[in-house]
N, C-alpha and C positions, 0 to 999 in steps of 0.2 A: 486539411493539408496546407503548411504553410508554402505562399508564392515566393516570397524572398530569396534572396544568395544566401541571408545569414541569419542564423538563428541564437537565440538567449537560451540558458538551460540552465535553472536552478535546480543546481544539485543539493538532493539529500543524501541518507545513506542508500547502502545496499546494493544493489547491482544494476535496480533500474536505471539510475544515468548512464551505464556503462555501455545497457541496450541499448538504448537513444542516444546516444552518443553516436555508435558504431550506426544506427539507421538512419541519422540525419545526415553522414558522411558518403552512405550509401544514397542517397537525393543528390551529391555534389553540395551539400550546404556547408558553407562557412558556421562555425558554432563558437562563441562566447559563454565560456560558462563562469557561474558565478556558481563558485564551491563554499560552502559552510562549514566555517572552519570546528564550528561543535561535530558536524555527521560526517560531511565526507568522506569516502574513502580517499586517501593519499595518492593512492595509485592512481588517480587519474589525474596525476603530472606526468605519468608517464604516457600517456595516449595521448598528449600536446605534444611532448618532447618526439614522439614519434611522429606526429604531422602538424609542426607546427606553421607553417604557412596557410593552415588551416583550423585550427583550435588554439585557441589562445584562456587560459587559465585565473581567472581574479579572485583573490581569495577574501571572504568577508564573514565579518561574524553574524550570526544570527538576525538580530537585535538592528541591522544599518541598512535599512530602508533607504536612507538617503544615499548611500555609495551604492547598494545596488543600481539604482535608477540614472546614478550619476553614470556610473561602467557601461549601460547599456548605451545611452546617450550617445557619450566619447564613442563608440565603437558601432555605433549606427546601427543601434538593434532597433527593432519595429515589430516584431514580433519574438516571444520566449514561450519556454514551456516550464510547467515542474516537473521532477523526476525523483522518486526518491524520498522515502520516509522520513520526517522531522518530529522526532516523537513527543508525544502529546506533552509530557511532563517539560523537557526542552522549552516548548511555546511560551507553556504557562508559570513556570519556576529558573528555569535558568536562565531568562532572556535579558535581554541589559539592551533595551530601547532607545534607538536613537530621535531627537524631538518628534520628526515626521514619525516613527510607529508609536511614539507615546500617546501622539495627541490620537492618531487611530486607537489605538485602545483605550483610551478614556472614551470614544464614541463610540464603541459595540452595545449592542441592548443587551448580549449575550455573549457571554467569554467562552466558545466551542469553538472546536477548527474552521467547521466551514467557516462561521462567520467572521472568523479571523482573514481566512484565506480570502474568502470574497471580495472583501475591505481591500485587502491588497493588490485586488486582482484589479478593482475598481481605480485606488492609488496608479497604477502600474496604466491602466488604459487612458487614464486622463492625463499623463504622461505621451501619451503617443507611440505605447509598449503594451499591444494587446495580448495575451494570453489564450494561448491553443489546447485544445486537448490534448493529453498528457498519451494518450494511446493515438495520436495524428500518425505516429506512422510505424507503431507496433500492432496491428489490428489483426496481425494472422495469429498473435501471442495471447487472445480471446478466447476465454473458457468455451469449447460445442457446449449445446448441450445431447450430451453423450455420455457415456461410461466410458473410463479410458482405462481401467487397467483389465487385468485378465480375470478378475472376478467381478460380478455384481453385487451391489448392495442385495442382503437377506432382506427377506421378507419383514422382520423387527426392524433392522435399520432403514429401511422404507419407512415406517410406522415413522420412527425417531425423526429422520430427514421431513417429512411432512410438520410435525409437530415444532423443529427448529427454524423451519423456515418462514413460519409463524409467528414466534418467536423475534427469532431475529431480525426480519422487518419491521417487526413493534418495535424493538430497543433503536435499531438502526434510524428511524423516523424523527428519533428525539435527539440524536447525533449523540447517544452514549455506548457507541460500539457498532460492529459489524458480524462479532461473531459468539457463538453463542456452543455449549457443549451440552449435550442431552446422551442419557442412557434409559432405558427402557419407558419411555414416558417424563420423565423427570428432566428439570435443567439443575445439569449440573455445576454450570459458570459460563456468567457473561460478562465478555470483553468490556473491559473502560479505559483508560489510559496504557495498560501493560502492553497492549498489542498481544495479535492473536497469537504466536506462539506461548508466550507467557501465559495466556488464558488458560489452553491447552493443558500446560505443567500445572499450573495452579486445579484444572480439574483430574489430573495423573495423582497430584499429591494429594487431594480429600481422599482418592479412592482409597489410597494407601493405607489411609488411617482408618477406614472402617472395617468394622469385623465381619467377613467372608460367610461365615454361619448366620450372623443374627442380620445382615443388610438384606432388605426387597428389592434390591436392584442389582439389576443386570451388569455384570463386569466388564462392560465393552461400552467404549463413549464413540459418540458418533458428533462429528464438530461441522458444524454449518455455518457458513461465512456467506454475507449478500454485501449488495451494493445498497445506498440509500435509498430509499423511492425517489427522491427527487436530486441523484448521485450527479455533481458538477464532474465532470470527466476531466475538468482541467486541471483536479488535483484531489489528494486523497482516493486515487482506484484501490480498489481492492488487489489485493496480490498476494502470491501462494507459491509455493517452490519447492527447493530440494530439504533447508530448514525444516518447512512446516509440518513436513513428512517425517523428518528425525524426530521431531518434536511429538509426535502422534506416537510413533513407535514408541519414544521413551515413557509416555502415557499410560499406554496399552490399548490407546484408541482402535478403532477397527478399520470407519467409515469417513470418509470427507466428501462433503458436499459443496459446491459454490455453486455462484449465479451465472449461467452461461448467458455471452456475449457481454458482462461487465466485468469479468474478474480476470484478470492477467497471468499467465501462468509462465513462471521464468526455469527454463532448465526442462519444458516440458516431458524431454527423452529418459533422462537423471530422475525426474521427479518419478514420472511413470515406473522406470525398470525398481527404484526403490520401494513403491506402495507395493510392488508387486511381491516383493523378498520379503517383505513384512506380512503382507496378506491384507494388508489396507485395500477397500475397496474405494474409487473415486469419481467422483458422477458429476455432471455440471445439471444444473436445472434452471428452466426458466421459472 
């Protein structure tokens, strides 16, 4: 938990800045954010314009390392967070580098997020702009582990959730995804740059294509999402919501599974009452 009056908050997309935003205001914290003019969402111009003697808004593109660092500076930030999806593909193909993240990225041994992120985080603390964990003061928003909706995983989708989560810690290890889709034994798509809902669709539409008579497999996908083994909580958390759920339905998935006390659940009430109108069953596991 950060000690400061003021905090930094790289926003991505989505809603997570929006949560932290509203929890860092609930601390009394003054907050600086520095919105990405590729993800951001807009509308939070309007939660400055509503308290602005207390959030002040800096817009920057991707790519500017050096005005981020300059903004915090100017406005006596000492400690930030991230908040907020910057999708993989963005990083790695849209990005327009300013010197400071050029000469960072000619020095990775390895072009993946964290080690992206880490670099920066490192830039950023040598600076005199240490980096919090990104759940510092969302932690009641932490996957139980528990079953949350009103049905339980079947007896098959246990099977599948075991065998995913297997799975998915392997992939997740080599930093090529988080989330992984299985139906009766089988993987049927693992996450790489699309991010998990896209995964999800991508394994809704193989199903589509296969013929119902002649397929061994079970028409029910069960999607299992974890954190990394060695997950930097100051950025890249896992996260799940009201989306992911639509995203399943339109699937025909059944089951969702994630890593309790690492994966974040936004809309938890919304999220819950819709797996439930669907028949999605949803479980956290350690």
């Amino acid at each position: 938990m950060t000690t400061t009056g003021k905090l930094g908050l790289i926003a991505g997309n989505g809603r997570f800045p929006f949560l932290l935003l509203d929890a860092a205001r609930a601390h009394n914290l003054d907050v600086v954010v520095a919105a990405i003019k590729e993800e951001t969402f807009p509308e939070i111009n309007d939660r400055a314009a509503a308290d602005p003697d207390h959030i002040r808004i800096h817009w920057m593109s991707l790519g500017e390392l050096s005005k981020l660092i300059e903004t915090f500076h100017r406005e006596g930030v000492t400690q930030a967070v991230m908040a907020g999806q910057v999708k993989h593909k963005q990083i790695f193909s849209s990005i327009r580098p300013d010197w400071r993240l050029a000469k960072l990225l000619l020095n990775l041994r390895t072009r993946n997020t964290d080690m992206l992120l880490g670099a920066v985080a490192k830039v950023l603390g040598d600076e005199g702009i240490i980096l919090i964990s990104s759940t510092a003061f969302l932690e009641p928003l932490l996957a139980p582990a528990d079953v949350l909706t009103q049905r339980a995983p079947t007896e098959a989708e246990r099977i599948d959730i075991g065998y995913g989560l297997t799975v998915a810690r392997g992939i997740a290890a080599f930093d090529l995804g988080q989330t992984v889709v299985i139906a009766a034994g089988a993987c049927v798509a693992v996450e790489a740059m699309e991010g998990t809902d896209a995964t999800i669709a991508r394994a809704g539409d193989l199903f589509r294509t296969l013929d119902s008579d002649a397929s061994t497999l079970d028409r029910s996908l069960t999607v299992v999402k974890v954190a990394k083994p060695n997950q930097d909580m100051r950025f890249d958390v896992p996260v799940v919501g009201l989306p992911t759920i639509e995203a399943m339905r339109s699937a025909g998935a059944t089951c969702l599974c994630v890593e309790a006390g690492r994966t974040l659940l936004f809309d938890r009430e919304a999220m819950v009452a819709a797996a439930d109108a669907a028949g999605i069953a949803l479980v956290g596991e350690k």
